[in-house]
C-alpha positions as MATLAB code, in Angstrom:
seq = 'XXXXXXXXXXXXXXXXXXXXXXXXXXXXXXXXXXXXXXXXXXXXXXXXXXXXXXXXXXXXXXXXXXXXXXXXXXXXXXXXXXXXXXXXXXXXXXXXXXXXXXXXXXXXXXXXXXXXXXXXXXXXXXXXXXXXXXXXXXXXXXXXXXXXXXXXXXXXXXXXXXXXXXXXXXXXXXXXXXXXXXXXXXXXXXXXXXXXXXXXXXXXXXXXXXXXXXXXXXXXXXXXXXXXXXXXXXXXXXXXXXXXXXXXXXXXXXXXXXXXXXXXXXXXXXXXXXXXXXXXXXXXXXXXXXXXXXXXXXXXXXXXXXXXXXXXXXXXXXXXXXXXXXXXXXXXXXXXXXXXXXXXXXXXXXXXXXXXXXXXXXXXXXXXXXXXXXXXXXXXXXXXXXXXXXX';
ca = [
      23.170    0.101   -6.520;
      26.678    0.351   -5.824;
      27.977    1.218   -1.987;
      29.810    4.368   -3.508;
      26.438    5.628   -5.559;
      24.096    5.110   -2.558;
      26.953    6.991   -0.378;
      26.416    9.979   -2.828;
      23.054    9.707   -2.469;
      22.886    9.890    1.095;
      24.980   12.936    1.101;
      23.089   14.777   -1.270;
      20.294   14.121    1.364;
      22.902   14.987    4.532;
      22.627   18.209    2.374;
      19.318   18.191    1.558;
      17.839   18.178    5.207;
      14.358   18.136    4.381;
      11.672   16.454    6.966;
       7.752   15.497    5.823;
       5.391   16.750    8.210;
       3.316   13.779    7.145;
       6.323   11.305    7.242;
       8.458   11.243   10.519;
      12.101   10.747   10.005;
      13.290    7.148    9.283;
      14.919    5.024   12.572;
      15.590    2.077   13.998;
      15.089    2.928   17.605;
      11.947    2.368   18.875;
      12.540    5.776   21.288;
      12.094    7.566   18.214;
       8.389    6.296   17.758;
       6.640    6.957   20.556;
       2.948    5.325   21.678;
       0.607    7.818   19.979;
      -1.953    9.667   21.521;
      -4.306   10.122   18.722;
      -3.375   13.883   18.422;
      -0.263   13.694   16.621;
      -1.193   14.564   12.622;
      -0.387   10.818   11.388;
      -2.715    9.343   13.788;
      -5.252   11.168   14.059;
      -7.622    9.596   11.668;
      -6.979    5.943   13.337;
      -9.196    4.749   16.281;
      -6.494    3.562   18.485;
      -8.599    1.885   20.921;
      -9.554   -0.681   18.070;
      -6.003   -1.546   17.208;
      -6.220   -4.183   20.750;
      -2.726   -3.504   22.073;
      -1.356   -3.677   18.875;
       1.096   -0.342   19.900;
       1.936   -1.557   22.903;
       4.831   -3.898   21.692;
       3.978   -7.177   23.411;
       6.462   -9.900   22.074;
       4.866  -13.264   20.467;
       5.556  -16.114   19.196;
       1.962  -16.451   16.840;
       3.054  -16.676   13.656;
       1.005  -16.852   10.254;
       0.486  -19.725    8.252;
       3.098  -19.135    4.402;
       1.633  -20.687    1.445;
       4.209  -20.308   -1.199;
       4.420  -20.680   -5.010;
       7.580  -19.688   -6.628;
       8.416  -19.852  -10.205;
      11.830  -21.615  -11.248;
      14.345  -19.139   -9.666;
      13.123  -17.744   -7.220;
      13.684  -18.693   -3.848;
      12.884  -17.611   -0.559;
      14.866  -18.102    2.585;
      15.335  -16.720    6.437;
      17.605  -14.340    7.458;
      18.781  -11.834   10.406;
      17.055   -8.450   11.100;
      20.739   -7.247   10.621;
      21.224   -8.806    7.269;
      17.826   -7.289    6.258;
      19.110   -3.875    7.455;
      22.681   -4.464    5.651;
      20.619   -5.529    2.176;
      19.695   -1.856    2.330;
      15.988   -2.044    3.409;
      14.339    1.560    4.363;
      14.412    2.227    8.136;
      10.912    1.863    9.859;
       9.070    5.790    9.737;
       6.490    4.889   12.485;
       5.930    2.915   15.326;
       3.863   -0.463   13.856;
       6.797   -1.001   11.370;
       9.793   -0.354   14.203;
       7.856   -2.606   16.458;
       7.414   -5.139   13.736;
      11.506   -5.406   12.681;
      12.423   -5.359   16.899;
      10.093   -7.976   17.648;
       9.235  -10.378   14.255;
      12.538  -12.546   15.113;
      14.015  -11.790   11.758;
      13.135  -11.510    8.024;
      12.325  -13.320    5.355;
      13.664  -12.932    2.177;
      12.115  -13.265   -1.204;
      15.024  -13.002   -3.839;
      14.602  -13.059   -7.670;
      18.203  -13.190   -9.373;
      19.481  -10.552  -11.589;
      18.165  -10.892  -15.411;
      16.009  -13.552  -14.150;
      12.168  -13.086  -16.336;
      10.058  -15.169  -14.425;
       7.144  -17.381  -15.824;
       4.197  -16.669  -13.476;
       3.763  -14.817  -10.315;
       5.841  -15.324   -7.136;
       2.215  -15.978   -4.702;
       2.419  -15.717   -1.290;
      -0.552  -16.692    1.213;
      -0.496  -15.667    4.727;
      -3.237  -16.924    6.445;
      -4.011  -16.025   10.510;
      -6.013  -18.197   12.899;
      -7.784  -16.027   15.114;
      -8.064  -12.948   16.243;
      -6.261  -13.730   19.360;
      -3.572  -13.911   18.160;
      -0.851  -11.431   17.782;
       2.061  -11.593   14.659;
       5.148   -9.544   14.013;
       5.907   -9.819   10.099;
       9.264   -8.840    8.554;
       9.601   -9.615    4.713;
      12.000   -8.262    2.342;
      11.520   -9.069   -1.466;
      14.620   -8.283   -3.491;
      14.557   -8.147   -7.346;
      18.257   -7.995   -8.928;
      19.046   -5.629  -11.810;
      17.145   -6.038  -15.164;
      15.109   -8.872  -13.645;
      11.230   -9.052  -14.426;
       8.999  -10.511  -11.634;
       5.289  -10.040  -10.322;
       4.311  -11.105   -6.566;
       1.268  -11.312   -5.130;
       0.303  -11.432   -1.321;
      -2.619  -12.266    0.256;
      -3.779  -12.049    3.573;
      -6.397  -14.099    4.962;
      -8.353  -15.254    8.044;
      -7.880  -13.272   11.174;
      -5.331  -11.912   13.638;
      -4.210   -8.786   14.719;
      -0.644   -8.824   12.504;
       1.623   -5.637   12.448;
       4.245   -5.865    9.621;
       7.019   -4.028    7.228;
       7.439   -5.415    3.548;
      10.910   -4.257    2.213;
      10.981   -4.076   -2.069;
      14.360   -3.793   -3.291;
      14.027   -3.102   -6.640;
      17.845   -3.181   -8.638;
      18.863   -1.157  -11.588;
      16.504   -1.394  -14.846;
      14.177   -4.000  -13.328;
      10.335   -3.825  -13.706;
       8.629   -5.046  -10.662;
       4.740   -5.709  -10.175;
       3.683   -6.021   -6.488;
       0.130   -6.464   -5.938;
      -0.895   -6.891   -1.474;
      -4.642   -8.176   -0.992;
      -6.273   -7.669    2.014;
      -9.136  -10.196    2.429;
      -9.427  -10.693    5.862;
     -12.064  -11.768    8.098;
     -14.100   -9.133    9.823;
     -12.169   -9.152   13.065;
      -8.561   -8.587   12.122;
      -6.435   -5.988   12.476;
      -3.908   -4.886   10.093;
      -0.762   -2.488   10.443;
       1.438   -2.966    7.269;
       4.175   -0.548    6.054;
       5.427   -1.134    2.055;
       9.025    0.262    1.592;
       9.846    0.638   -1.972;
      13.811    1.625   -3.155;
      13.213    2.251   -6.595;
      17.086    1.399   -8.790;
      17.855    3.565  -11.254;
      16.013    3.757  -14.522;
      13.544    0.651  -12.665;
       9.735    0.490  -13.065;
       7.730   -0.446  -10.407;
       3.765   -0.898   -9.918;
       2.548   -0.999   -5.947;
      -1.134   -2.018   -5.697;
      -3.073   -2.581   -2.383;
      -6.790   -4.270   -2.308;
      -8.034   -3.635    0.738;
     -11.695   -5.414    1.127;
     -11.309   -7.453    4.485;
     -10.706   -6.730    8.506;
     -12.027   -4.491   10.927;
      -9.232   -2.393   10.399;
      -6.395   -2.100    8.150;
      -4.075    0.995    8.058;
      -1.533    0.443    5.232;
       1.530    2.924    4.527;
       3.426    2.918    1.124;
       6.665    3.977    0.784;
       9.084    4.725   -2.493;
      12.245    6.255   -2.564;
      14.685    6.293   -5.549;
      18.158    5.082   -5.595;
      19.416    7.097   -9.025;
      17.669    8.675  -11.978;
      15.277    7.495  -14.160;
      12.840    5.842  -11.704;
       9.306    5.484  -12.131;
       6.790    4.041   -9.512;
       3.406    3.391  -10.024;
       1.197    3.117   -6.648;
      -2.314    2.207   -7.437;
      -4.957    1.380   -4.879;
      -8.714   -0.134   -4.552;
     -10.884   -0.558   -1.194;
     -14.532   -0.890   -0.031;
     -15.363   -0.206    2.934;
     -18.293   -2.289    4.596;
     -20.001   -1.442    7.887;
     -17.941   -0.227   11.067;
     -14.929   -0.723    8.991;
     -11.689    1.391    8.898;
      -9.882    1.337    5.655;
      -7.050    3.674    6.062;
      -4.079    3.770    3.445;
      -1.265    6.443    3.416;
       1.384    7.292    0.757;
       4.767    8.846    0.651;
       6.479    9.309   -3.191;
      10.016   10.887   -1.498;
      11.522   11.919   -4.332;
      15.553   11.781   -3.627;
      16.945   11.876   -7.012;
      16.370   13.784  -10.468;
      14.550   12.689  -13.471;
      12.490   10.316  -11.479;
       8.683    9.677  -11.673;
       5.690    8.550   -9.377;
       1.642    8.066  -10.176;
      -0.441    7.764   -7.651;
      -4.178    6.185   -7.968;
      -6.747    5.388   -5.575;
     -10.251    4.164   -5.640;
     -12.794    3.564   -3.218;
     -16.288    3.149   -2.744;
     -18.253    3.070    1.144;
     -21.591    1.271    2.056;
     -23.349    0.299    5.725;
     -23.335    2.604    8.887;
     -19.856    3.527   10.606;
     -17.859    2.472    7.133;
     -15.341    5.128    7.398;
     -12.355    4.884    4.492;
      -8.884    7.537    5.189;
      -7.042    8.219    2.055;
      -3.368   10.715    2.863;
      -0.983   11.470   -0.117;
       2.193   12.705    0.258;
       4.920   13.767   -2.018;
       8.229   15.296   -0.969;
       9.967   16.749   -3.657;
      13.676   17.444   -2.732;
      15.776   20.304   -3.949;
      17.839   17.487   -5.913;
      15.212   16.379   -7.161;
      15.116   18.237  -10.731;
      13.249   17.092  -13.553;
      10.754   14.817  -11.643;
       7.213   13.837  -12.604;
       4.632   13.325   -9.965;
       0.743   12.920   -9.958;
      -1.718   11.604   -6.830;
      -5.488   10.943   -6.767;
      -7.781    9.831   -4.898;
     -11.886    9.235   -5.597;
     -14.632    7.895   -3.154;
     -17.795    6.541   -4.125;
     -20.167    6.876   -1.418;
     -23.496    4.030   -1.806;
     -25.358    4.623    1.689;
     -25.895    6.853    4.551;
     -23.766    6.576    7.827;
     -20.457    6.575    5.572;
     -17.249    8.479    6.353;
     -14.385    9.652    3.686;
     -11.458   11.644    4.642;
      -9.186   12.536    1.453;
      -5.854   14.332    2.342;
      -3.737   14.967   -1.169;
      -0.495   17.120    0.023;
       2.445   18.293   -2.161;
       5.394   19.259   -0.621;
       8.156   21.364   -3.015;
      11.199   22.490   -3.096;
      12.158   23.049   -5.864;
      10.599   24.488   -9.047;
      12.907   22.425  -11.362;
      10.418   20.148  -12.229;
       8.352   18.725  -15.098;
       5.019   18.687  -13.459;
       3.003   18.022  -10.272;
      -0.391   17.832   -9.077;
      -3.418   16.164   -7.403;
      -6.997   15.379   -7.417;
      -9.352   14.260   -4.726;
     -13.222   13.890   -4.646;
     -15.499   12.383   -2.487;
     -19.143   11.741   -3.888;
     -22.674    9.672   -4.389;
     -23.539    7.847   -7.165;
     -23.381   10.168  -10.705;
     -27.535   10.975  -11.041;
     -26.285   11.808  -14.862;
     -25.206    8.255  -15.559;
     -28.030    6.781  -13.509;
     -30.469    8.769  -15.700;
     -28.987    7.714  -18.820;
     -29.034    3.556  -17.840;
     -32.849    3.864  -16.510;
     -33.819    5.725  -19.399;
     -32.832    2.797  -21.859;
     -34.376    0.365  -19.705;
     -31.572   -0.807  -17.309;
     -33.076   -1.568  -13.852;
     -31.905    0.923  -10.868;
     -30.204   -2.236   -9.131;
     -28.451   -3.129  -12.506;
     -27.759    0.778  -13.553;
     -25.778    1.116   -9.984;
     -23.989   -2.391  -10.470;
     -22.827   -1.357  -13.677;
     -21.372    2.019  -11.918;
     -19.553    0.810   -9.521;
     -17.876   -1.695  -11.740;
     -16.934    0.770  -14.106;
     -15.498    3.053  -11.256;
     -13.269    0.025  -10.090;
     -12.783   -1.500  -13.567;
      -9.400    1.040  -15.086;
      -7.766    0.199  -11.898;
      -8.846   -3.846  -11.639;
      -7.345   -3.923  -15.648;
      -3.976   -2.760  -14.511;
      -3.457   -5.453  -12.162;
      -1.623   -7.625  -14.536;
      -2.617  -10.983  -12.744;
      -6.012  -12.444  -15.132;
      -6.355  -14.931  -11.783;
      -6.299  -11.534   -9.284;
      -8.377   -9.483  -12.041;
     -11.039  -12.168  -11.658;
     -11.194  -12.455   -7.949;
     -11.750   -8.534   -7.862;
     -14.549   -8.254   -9.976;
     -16.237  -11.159   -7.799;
     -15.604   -9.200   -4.538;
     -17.113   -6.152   -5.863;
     -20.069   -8.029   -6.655;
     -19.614   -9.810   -3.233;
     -19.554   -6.398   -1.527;
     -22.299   -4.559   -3.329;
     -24.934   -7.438   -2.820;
     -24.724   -7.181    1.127;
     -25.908   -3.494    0.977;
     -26.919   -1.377   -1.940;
     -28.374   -3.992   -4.056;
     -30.150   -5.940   -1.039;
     -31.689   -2.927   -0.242;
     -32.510   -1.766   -3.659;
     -34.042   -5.974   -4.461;
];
């Protein structure tokens, strides 16, 4: 995007003075996000005391372990928080990804060149030592106009990491962007996806979240013309005394835009407790738009927690359609019935399920590698719990 069309864009928001109560207005300044409470309406699903002084802003020098694999092309390099900023990143919203540009001692930069199609995935590994330590992450991924590109990251081991991902997608490009969270069971995770959608670019955002004791993720898209379409897709189970929580924001800034919003998770052991808040802001500029969220829970066990927040927020009635769905429920007795009743076992009938409640959104991952590791960990998952118990 040009300086002079993101200029108009900003003042058609100048004009357009419209703030989220879900979504706190974007800043630098860490005096504008301060330590929560637990009563302010963004945090007050998160057990605060189990984030281990991740608020508190305590400088470090841990750092993660980068596994790279980039196809020809691409490269990745360092750079300054205020070269990040100037590449047009979106300002931190909260207080983990303010903390997270002040104190990660720069960015890193992932950049695939204009027009460039690449031939496999850009992976990145990030892998953490211990939960002792503490790691500020700042990454920006840029994807020039009309490129094609798909990156995967995976996080793995244990820490207690707070970081911001920047995706600058440029006109016409089509971007897949898949984050995995497969941590051990003592991590802690505060991440914050930033999307700028170019105009007429499609992008796909999908977060796995199977790992850590807990994770709180927040994705982000904004457009930077017409004609952009974001795709935000999500999958998590929730073992045991974890916390799973994963908030969205569509902010739709421009007309003729589009955003999809899909989420899928199932709960099993005591204390698993999964948080699930949609948001989309609609602005009066915003004519023409398209916009959809949803959001379904599979509860296995007893002792399980789902909270599932869908909000719309309109203003204007220029539009071409927008809803939401949410549901949070047991296993269907209907489709239980019908795989006992042609000799499927109960284990098997409740295997078969889950997988199928997971298997739309594993199909759409567009990484056969990924797809494969998915299905495993659902398997994984459901044989510590529902089919022990059921064996």
């Amino acid at each position: 995007m040009t300086d002079a069309a993101r200029e108009s864009v900003a003042s058609a928001l100048e004009a357009d003075q419209v703030v989220s109560h879900l979504n706190p207005p974007a800043s630098y300044d860490l005096a504008d996000h301060p330590v929560p409470t637990g009563r302010e309406e963004i945090w007050r699903f998160t057990p605060l005391k189990r984030l281990r002084g991740v608020l508190e802003g305590t400088p470090s020098d841990d750092r993660l372990t980068w596994d790279t694999t980039l196809p020809d092309g691409v490269t990745v390099s360092s750079i300054s928080t205020a070269e990040a900023r100037a590449l047009g990143e979106l300002a931190p919203n909260d207080r983990p990804s303010a903390l997270a540009v002040e104190l990660a001692g720069g960015a890193t930069l992932v950049d695939v060149p204009a027009e460039l199609e690449t031939d496999g995935p850009v992976l990145i590994d990030l892998h953490g030592e211990s939960a002792d330590q503490l790691v500020w992450g700042h990454l920006v991924i840029r994807v020039g106009a009309y490129a094609k590109a798909t990156v995967v990251l995976t996080h793995t081991g244990s820490a207690r990491y707070s970081a911001t991902t920047s995706v600058l997608v440029g006109e016409g490009a089509q971007v897949n962007v898949l984050t995995l969270q497969d941590w051990d069971d003592d991590a802690v995770h505060l991440g914050r996806d930033a999307i700028r959608v170019g105009r007429d670019a499609t992008v796909r955002h999908t977060a796995v979240s199977f790992g850590g004791d807990l994770v709180r993720l927040h994705a982000n898209v904004e457009y930077d013309g017409p004609g952009g379409d974001a795709e935000l897709l999500g999958l998590y189970f929730a073992d045991a005394g974890q916390h799973l929580e994963h908030r969205l924001f569509a902010d739709h800034n421009a007309p003729k835009t589009k955003s999809n919003v899909v989420y899928k998770g199932a709960l099993q052991g005591e204390g698993a407790h999964a948080v699930w808040i949609g948001n989309v802001l609609i602005r009066k500029v915003a004519e023409g738009i398209e916009t959809y969220e949803e959001n379904r829970n599979l509860v296995l066990t007893d002792g399980c927690q789902a909270d599932s927040v869908p909000n719309l927020e309109i203003e204007t009635g220029e539009i071409e359609g927008a809803g939401h769905a949410s549901a949070v429920g047991r296993f269907d007795d209907e489709q239980l019935f019908y795989l006992r009743s042609r000799g499927v076992s109960e284990p098997e009938a409740r295997r078969l399920v889950v997988h199928g409640f997971f298997n739309d959104l594993v199909r759409k991952v567009g990484v056969p590698s990924v797809e494969e590791k998915l299905l495993a960990t659902v398997e994984e998952e459901l044989s510590k719990n529902v089919l022990q118990e059921l064996s």
